[in-house]
KEKE-3310 file (N, C-alpha, C; in steps of 0.2 Angstrom, whole numbers, plus 5000, padded with zeros to 4 digits):
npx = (5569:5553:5534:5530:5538:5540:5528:5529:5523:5517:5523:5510:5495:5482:5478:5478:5465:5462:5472:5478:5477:5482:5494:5496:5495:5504:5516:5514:5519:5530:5538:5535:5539:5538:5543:5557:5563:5574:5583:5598:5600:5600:5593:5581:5580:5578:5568:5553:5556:5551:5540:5535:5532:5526:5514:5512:5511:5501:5491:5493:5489:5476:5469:5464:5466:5476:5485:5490:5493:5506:5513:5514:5523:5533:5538:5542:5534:5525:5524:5527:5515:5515:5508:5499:5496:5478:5471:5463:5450:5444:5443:5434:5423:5421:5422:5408:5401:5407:5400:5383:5385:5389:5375:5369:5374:5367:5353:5350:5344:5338:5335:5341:5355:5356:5356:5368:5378:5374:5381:5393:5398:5398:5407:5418:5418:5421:5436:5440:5439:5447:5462:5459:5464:5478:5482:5475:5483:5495:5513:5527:5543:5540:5530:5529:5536:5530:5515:5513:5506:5494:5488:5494:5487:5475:5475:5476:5465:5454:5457:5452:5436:5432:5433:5424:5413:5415:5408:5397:5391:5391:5385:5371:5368:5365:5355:5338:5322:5316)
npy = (5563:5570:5567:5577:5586:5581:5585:5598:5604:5613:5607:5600:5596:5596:5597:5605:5599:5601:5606:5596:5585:5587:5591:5576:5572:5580:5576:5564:5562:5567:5557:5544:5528:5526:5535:5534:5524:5524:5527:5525:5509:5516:5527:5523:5515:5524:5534:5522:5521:5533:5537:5527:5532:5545:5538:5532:5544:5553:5544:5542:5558:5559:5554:5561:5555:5546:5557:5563:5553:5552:5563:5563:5552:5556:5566:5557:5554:5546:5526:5513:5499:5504:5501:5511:5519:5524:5534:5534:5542:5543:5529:5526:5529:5525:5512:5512:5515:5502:5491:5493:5491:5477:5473:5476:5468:5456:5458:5469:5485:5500:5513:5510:5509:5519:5530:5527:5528:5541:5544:5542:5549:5561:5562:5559:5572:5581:5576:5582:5595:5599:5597:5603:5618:5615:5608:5615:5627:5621:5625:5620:5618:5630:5626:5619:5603:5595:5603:5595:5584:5584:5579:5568:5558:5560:5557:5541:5541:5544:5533:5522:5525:5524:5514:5509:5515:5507:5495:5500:5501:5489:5481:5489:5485:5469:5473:5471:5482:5493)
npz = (5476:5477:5480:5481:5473:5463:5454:5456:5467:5481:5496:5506:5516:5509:5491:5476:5467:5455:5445:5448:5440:5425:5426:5429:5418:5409:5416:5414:5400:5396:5404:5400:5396:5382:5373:5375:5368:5359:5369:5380:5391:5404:5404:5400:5409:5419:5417:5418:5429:5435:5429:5434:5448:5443:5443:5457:5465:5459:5462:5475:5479:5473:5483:5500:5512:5510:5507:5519:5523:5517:5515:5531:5533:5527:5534:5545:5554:5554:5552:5540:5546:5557:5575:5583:5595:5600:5606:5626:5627:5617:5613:5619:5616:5603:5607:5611:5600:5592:5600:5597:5586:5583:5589:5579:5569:5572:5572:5561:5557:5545:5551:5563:5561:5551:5564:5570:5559:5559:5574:5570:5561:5566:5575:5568:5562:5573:5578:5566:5567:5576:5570:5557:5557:5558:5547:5535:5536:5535:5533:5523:5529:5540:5548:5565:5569:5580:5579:5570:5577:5583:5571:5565:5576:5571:5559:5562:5572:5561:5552:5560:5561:5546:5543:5554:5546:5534:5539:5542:5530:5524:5532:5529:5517:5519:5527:5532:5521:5527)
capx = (5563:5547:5529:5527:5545:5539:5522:5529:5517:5518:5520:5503:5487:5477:5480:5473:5464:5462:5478:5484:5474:5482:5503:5499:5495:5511:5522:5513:5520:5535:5540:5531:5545:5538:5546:5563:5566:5582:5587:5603:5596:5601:5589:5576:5576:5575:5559:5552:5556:5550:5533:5531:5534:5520:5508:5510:5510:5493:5488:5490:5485:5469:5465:5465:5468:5485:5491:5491:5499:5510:5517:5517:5528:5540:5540:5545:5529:5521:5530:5523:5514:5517:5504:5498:5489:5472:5469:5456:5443:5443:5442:5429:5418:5420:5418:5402:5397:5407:5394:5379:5386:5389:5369:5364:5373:5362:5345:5353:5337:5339:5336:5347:5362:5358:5360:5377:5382:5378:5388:5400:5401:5399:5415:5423:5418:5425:5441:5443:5439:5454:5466:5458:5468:5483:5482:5473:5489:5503:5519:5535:5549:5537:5523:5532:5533:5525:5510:5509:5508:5485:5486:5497:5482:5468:5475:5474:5457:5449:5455:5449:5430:5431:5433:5418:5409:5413:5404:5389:5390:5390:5376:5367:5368:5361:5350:5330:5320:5309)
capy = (5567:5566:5567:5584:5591:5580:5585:5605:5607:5612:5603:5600:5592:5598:5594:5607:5592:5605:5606:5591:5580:5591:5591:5571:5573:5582:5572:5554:5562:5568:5552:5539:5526:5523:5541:5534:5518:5523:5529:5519:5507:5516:5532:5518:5513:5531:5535:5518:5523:5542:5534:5523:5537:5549:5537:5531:5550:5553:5540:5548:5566:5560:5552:5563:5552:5542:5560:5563:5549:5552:5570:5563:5548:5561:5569:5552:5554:5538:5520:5508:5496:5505:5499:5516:5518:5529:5540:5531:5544:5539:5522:5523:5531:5521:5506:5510:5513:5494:5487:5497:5489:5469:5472:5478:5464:5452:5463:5475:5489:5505:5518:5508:5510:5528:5534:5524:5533:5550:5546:5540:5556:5569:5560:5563:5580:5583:5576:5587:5600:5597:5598:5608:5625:5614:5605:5619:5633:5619:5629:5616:5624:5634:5622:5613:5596:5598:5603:5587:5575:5581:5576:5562:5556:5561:5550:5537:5540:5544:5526:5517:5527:5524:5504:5507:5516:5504:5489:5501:5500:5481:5479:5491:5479:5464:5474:5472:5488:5494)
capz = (5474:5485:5476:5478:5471:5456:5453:5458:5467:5489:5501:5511:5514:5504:5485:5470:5462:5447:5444:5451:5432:5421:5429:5430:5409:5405:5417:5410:5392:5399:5408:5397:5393:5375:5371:5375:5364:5356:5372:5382:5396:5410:5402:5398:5416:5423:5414:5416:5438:5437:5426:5440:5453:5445:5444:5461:5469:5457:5467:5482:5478:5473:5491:5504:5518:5507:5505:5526:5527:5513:5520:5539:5530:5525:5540:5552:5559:5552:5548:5537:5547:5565:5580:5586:5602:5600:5614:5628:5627:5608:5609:5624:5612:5598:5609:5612:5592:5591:5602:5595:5579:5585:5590:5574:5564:5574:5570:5559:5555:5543:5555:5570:5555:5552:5571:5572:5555:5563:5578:5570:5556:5568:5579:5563:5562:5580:5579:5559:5568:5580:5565:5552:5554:5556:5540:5532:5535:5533:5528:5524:5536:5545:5554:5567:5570:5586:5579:5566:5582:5582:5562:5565:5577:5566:5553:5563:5571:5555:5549:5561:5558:5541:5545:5556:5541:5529:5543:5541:5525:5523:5535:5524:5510:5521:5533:5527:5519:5530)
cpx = (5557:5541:5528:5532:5541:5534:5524:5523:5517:5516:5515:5498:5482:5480:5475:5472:5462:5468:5481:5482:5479:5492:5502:5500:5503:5515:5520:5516:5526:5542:5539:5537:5544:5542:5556:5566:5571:5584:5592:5599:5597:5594:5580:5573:5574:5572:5554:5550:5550:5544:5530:5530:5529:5514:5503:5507:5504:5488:5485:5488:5478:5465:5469:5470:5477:5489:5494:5495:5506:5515:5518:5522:5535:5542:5542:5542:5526:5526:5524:5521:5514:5508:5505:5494:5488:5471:5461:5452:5438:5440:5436:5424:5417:5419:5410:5397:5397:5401:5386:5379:5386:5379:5365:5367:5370:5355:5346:5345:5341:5339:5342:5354:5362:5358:5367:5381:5382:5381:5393:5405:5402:5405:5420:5423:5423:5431:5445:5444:5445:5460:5464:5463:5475:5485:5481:5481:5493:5507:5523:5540:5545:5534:5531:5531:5530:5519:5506:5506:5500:5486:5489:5486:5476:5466:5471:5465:5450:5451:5454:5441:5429:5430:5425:5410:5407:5409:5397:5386:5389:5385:5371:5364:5364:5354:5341:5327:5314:5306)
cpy = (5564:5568:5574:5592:5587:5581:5594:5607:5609:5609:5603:5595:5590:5599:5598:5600:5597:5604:5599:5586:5581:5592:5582:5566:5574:5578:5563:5555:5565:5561:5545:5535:5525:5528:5539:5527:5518:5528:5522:5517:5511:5521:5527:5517:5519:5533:5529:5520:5529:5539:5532:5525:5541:5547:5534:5538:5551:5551:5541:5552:5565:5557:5554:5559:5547:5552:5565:5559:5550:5558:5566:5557:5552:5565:5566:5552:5545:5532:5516:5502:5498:5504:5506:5516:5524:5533:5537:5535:5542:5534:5522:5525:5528:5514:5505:5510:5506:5490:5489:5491:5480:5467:5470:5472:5457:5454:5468:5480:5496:5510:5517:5512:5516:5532:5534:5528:5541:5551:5545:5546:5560:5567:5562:5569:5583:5582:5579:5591:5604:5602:5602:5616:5624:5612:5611:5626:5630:5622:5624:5621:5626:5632:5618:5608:5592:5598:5597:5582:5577:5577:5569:5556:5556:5557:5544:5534:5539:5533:5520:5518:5524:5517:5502:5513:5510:5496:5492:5500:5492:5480:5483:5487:5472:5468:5474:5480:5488:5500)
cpz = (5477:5479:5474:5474:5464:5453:5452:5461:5477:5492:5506:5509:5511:5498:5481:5467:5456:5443:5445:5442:5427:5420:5429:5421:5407:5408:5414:5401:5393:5401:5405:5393:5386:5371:5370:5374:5365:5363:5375:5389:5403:5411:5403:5405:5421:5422:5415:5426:5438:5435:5432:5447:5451:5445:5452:5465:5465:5463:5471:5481:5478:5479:5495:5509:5515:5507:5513:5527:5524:5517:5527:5538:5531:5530:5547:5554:5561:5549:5545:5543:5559:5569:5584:5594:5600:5608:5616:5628:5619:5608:5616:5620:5606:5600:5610:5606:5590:5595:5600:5587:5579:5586:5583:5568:5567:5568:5565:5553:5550:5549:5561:5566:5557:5557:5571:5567:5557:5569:5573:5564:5561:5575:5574:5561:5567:5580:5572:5563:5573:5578:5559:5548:5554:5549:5536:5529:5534:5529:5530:5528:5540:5550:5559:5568:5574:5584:5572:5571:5580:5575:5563:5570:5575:5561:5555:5566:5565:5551:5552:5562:5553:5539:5548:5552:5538:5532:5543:5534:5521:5527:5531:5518:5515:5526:5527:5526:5523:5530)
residu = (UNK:UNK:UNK:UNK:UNK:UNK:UNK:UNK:UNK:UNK:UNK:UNK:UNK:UNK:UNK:UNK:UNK:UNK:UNK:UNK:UNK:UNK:UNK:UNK:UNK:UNK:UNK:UNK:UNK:UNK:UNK:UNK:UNK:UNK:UNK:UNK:UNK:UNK:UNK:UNK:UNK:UNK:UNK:UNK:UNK:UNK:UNK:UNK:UNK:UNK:UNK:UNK:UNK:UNK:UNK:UNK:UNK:UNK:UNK:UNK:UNK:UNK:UNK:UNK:UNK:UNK:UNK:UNK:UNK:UNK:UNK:UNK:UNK:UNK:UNK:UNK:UNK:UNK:UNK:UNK:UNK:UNK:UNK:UNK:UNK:UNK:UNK:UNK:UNK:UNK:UNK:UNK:UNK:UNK:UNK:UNK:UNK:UNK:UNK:UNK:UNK:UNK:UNK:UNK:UNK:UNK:UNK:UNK:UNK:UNK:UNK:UNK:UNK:UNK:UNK:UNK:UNK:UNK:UNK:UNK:UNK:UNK:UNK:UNK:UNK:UNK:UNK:UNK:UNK:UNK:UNK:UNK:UNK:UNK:UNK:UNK:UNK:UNK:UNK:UNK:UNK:UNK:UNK:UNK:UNK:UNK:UNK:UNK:UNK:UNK:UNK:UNK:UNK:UNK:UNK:UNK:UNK:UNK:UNK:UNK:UNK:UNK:UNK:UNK:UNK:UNK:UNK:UNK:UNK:UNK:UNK:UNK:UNK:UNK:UNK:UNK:UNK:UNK)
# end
């Protein structure tokens, strides 16, 4: 059983977070090994599993990006741990934020920061917009798997962005107020 058979809810990338709170209530009371004491240990251990199975898929659901990976997991796209190669127009353009960014943790100034943040968002903008209407229409059975390979790489692009977000955001915290 995969996150989204046990949650009922379709498979895709986008996750009702309304619904999604509300199904992770009923199966944590559903699921909750204290309900099955006097059950026999095999019962014990199979609520004790599944418990530990809605909390992780919550997990996911509630972050985007784990639930991209999560579905392209499921679909053999992605391996735990796999060394992808980015596409070089990608990484020639992010080389040039990483050096933008080496500069600025020497001297690192507010405004320098806040350029490199709006390149580096509106890259992110650019390559959503790529994958948008695939993610967006995903039908199980229907999309093929063909058209997961952009999402496959958007994933990847978006986390290595979010790596050179979260570097702006740590220079922010030491850069002076000016």
């Amino acid at each position: 059983m995969n996150y989204f058979e046990l949650f009922e809810i379709p498979v895709g990338f986008k996750v009702d977070q309304k619904g999604l709170k509300q199904q992770f209530y009923a199966l944590s009371r559903k699921y909750h090994p204290d309900f099955y004491t006097q059950s026999g240990d095999e019962e014990q251990a199979d609520m004790l599993e599944k418990s530990s199975m809605v909390n992780k898929a919550y997990q996911t659901f509630l972050q985007e990006d784990a639930t991209i990976q999560y579905l392209l997991t499921l679909k053999g796209l992605v391996e735990p741990e796999e060394k992808f190669q980015l596409n070089p127009s990608f990484l020639g353009e992010v080389m040039e934020i990483n050096e933008q960014l080496m500069e600025l943790e020497m001297d690192p100034g507010e405004a320098e920061l806040a350029e490199v943040e709006a390149t580096t968002n509106e890259l992110l903008k650019r390559i959503y917009h790529d994958v948008e209407g695939t993610m967006a229409g995903y039908q199980e059975g229907i999309t093929p798997e063909k058209a997961l390979l952009p999402v496959k790489d958007y994933y990847y692009q978006k986390k290595y962005l979010q790596r050179i977000l979260d570097k702006i955001a740590s220079l922010r915290n030491i850069a002076p107020r000016t």
